[in-house]
C-alpha positions in Angstrom: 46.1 17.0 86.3 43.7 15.6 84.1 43.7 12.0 82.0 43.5 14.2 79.1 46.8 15.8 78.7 49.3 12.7 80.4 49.6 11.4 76.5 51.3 14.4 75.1 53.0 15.5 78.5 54.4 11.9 78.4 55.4 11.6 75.4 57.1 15.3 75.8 58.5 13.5 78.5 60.3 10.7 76.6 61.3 13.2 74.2 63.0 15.7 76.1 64.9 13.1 78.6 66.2 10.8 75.9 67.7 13.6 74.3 69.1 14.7 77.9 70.7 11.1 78.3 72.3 11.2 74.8 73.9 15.4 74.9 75.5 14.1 78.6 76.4 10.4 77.0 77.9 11.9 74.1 80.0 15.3 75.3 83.4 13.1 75.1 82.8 12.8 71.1 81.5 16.8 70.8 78.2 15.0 69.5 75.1 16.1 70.6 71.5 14.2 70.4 70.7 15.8 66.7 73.2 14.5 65.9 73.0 11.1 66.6 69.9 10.1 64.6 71.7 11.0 61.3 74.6 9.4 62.5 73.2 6.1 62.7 71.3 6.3 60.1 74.6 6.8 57.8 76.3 3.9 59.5 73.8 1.8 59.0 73.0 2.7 55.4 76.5 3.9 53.7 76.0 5.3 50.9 73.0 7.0 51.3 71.7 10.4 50.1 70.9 13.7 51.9 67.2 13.4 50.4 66.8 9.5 51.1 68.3 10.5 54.7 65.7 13.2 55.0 63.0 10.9 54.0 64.5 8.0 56.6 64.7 10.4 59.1 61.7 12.3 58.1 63.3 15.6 59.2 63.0 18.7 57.6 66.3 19.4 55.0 67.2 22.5 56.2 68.1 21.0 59.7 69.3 17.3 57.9 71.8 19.7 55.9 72.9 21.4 59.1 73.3 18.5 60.9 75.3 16.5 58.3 77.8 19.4 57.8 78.5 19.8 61.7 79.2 15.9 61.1 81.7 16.7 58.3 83.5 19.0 60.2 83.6 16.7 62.9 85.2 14.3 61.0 82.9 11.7 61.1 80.8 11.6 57.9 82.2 12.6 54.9 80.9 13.3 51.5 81.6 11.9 47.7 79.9 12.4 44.5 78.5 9.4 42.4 80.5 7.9 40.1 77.7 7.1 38.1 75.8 10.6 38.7 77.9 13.6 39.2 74.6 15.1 40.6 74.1 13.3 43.7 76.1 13.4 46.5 76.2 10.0 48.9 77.4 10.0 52.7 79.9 7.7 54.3 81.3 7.3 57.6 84.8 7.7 58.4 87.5 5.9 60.4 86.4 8.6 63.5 83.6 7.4 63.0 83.9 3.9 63.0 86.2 4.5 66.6 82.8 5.7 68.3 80.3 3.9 67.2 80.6 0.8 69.6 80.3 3.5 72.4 77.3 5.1 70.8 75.6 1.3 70.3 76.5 0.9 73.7 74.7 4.3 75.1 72.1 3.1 73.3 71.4 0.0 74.5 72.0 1.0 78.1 69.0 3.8 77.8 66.7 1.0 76.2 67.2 -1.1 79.4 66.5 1.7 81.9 63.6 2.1 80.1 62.3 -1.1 79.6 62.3 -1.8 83.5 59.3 -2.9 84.8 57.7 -2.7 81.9 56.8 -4.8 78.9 58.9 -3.0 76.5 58.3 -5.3 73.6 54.9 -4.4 73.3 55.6 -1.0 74.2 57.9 -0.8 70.6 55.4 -2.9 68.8 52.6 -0.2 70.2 55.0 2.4 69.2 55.7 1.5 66.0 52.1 1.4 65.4 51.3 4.9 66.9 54.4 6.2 64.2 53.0 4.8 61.7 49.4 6.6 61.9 51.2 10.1 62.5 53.0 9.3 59.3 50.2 8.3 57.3 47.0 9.2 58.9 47.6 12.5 61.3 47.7 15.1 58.6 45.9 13.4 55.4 42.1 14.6 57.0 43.4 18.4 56.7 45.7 18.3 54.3 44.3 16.1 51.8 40.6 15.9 52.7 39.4 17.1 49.5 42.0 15.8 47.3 40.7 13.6 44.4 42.5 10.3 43.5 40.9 8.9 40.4 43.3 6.3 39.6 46.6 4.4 40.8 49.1 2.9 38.1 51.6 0.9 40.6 54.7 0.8 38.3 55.5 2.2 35.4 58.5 2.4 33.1 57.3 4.9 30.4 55.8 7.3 32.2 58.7 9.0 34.4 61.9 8.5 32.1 64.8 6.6 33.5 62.7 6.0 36.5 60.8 3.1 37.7 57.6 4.7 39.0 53.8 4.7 39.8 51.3 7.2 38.7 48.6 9.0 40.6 45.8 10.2 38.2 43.6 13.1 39.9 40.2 13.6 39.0 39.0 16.4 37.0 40.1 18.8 33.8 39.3 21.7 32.3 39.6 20.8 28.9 37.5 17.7 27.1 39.8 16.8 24.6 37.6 14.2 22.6 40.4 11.5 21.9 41.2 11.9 26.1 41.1 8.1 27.0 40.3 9.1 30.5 36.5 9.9 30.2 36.0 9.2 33.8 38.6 11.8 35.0 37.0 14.5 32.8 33.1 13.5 33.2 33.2 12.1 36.4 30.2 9.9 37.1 27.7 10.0 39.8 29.1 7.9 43.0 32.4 7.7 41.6 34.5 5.4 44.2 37.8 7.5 44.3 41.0 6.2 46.3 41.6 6.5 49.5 44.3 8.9 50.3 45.8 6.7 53.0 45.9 3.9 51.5 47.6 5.6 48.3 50.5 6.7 50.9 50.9 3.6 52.6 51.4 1.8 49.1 53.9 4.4 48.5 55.2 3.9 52.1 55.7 0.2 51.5 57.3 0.7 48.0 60.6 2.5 49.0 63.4 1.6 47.3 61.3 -0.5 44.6 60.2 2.5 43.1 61.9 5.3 43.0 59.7 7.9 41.2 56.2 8.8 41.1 54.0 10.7 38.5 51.1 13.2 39.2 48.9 12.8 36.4 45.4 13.5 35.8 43.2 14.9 34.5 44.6 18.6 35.4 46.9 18.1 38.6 47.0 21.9 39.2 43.3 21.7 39.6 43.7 20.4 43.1 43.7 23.0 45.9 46.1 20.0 48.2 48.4 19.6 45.3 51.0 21.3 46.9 50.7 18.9 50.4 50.2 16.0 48.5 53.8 16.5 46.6 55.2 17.1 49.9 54.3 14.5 51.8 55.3 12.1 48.7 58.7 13.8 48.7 59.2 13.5 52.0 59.1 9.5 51.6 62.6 10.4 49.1 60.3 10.1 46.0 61.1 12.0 42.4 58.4 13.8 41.1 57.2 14.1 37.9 54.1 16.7 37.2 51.7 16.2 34.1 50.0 19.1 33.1 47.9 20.7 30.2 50.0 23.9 30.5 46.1 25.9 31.5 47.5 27.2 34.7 50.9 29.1 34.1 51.2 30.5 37.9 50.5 27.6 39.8 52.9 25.6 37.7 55.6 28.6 38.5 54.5 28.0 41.9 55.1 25.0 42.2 58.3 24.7 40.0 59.7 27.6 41.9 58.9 25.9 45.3 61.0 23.1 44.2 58.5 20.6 44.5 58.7 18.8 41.6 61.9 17.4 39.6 60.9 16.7 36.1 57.3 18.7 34.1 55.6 17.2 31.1 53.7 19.7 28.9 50.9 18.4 26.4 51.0 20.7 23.4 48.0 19.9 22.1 47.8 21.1 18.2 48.8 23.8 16.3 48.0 27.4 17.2 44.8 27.7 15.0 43.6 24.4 15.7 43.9 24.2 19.7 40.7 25.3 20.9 39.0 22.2 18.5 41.7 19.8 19.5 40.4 20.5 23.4 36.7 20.1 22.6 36.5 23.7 23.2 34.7 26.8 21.8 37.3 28.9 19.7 35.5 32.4 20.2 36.4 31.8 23.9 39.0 30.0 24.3 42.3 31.9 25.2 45.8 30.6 23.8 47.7 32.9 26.3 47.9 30.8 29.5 49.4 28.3 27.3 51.6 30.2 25.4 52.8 31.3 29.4 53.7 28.1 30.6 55.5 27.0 27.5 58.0 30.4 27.5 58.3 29.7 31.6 59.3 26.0 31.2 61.7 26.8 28.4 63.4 29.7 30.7 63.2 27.3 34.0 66.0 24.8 35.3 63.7 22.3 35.7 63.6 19.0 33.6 61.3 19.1 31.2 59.2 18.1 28.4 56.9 18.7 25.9 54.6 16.2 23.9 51.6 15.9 21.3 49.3 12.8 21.2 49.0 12.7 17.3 46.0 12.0 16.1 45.2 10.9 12.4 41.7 13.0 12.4 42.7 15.5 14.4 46.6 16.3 13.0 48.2 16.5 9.8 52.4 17.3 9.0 51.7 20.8 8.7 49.9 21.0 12.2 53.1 19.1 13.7 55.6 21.6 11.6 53.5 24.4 13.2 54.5 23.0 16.7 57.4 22.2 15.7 58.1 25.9 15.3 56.4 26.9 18.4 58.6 24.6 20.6 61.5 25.6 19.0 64.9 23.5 18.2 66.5 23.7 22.1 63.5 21.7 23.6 62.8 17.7 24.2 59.5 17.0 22.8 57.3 13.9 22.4 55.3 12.2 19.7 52.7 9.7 21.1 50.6 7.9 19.4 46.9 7.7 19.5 45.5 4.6 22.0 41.9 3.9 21.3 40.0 2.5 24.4 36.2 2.2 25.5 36.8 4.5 28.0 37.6 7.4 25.4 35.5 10.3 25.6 34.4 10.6 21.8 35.1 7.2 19.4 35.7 7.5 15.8 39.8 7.9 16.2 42.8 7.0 14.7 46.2 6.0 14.5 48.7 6.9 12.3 50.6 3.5 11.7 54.5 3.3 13.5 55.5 3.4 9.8 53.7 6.9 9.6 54.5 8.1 12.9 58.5 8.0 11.8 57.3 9.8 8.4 56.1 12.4 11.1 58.8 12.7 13.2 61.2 12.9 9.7 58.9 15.8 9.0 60.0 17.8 12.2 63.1 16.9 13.3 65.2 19.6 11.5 63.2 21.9 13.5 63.2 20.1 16.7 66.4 17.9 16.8 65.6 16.2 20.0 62.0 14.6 18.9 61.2 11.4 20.0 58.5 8.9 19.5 57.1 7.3 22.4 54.6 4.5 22.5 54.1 3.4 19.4 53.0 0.1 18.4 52.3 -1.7 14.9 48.5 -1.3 13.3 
């Protein structure tokens, strides 16, 4: 047999006889080797959820939820609710558990000394650990997220993804040119601009586990990217929330995506009233098309996911009656935003301006009968 094939044959090798030792090890506690993974996992972290579990374990959910309930049954994990979020659900071990687990340590340890004879097994783990560490973060980014476009990396932040301390990934490129944008660079994109590298965006993420907890996809227009879908995934797979920006341009793959639970929390920029939209975007009224918008605001206000709509309120660009004409378009059930204009040399036409945080609450008072739950975000004094 040739040189070529001994790496996966061994490593099929490894596989399949550690999980032989372990199903014979472990018949006396009706445990079997997929099983045991989760099982240590949970005693070593009590307390944990099945989504952190599945990220720790990086195993798909569908067998993570199977295994974890043929534990339950088996006595030897059970399952209580938050006190402080009846939403989540946290594992424990029990006292059947606790019996066993010396035993199971012990198996353990006695397979890791068959192995490690005559070899040097420390290096052989510190090799290993290596090797797992580019399949994590390396093996699948050149096919899945070749093309991808990373325009910018915000490493924490505690207004973008509320009650979450998160980071935001800005992709490159929009469809819309909204002149007071403050992201010229992600509309325009210049000639020879240096975008992130996808690996090392992961491995920051990688390293920041249980630091941060969320993580934004911003852009520009997220839904522009054809890898959007494999970039969520493998950020959810590390047991990351996920919040989606989006100008609301591209109705199906937002459903998509929504439906596909892949993200956890949308934010929606309504940009102006109907009649002035089109000039709000920077874009030509006798061909510009309100309907794709109008789509993805009626399917975010039928969906279960969290959500959120908000305006950047311009002094130029928006006056009460514009915001009363949202207002009415959102309509009094929803959460919606009002942020206030940020100049900055990187905005894509200058010549803007803030209404004053004095004004902005003579705003808000303007709307809120129609929209109860409006909010201000961001403002600061003149």
């Amino acid at each position: 047999m040739s040189d070529q094939s001994n790496f996966l044959l061994n490593l099929s090798v490894l596989y399949r006889n550690t999980q032989k030792y372990f199903d014979r090890a472990l018949v006396p506690y009706d445990i079997g080797s997929g099983q045991l993974i989760f099982l240590l996992c949970i005693n070593e972290n009590e307390g944990i959820t099945m989504q952190e579990l599945t990220a720790l374990s990086e195993v798909d959910k569908g067998t993570t939820t199977k295994s974890i309930q043929r534990l339950i049954d088996q006595g030897y994990v059970q399952s209580r609710t938050d006190e402080k979020d009846h939403r989540v659900k946290r594992l424990y071990t029990t006292e059947n558990a606790s019996a066993i687990m010396p035993a199971v340590y012990e198996f353990r340890n006695h397979m890791r000394t068959i192995l490690a004879q005559d070899v040097d097994f420390k290096a052989f783990e510190n090799a290993l650990s290596a090797v797992a560490d580019n399949a994590r973060n390396r093996l699948f980014a050149e096919s899945d997220l070749g093309s991808l476009k990373i325009g910018g990396l915000q490493k924490m932040t505690l207004l973008d993804y509320p009650g979450r301390v998160a980071c935001t990934i800005f992709l490159s490129g929009c469809n819309f040119k909204c002149p007071f944008c403050h992201n010229r660079d992600l509309v325009f994109i210049p000639e020879r601009y240096e975008y992130f590298d996808v690996n090392e965006v992961m491995s920051y993420l990688e390293k920041r586990k249980g630091l941060l907890d969320g993580v934004c996809i911003s852009g520009g227009e997220p839904l522009l990217q054809e890898n959007l879908h494999s970039l969520i995934e493998r950020i959810r797979d590390m047991g990351y929330q996920i919040k989606l920006d989006t100008n609301g341009a591209f109705p199906k793959r937002l459903a998509d995506i929504v439906e596909k639970g892949l993200v956890d929390y949308v934010a929606m920029d309504v940009k102006n009233s109907p009649d002035k939209y089109a000039r709000t975007l920077g874009m030509n009224p006798e061909s510009f098309s309100l309907e794709p918008i109008k789509e993805s605001m009626a399917f975010l206000k039928s969906s279960n996911v969290a959500h959120e709509f908000r305006t950047t309120v311009v002094k130029e660009l928006h006056t009460a009656e514009d915001l009363i004409e949202i207002a009415k378009w959102i309509g009094p059930e929803e959460t919606w935003f009002l942020q206030q204009y940020q100049t900055s040399d990187n905005v894509i036409q200058q010549g803007f301006s803030a209404y004053t945080a004095n004004e902005m609450n003579e705003l808000k008072n303007q709307v809120i009968s129609l929209v109860p739950n409006v909010t201000l975000r961001g403002v600061k004094e003149g």
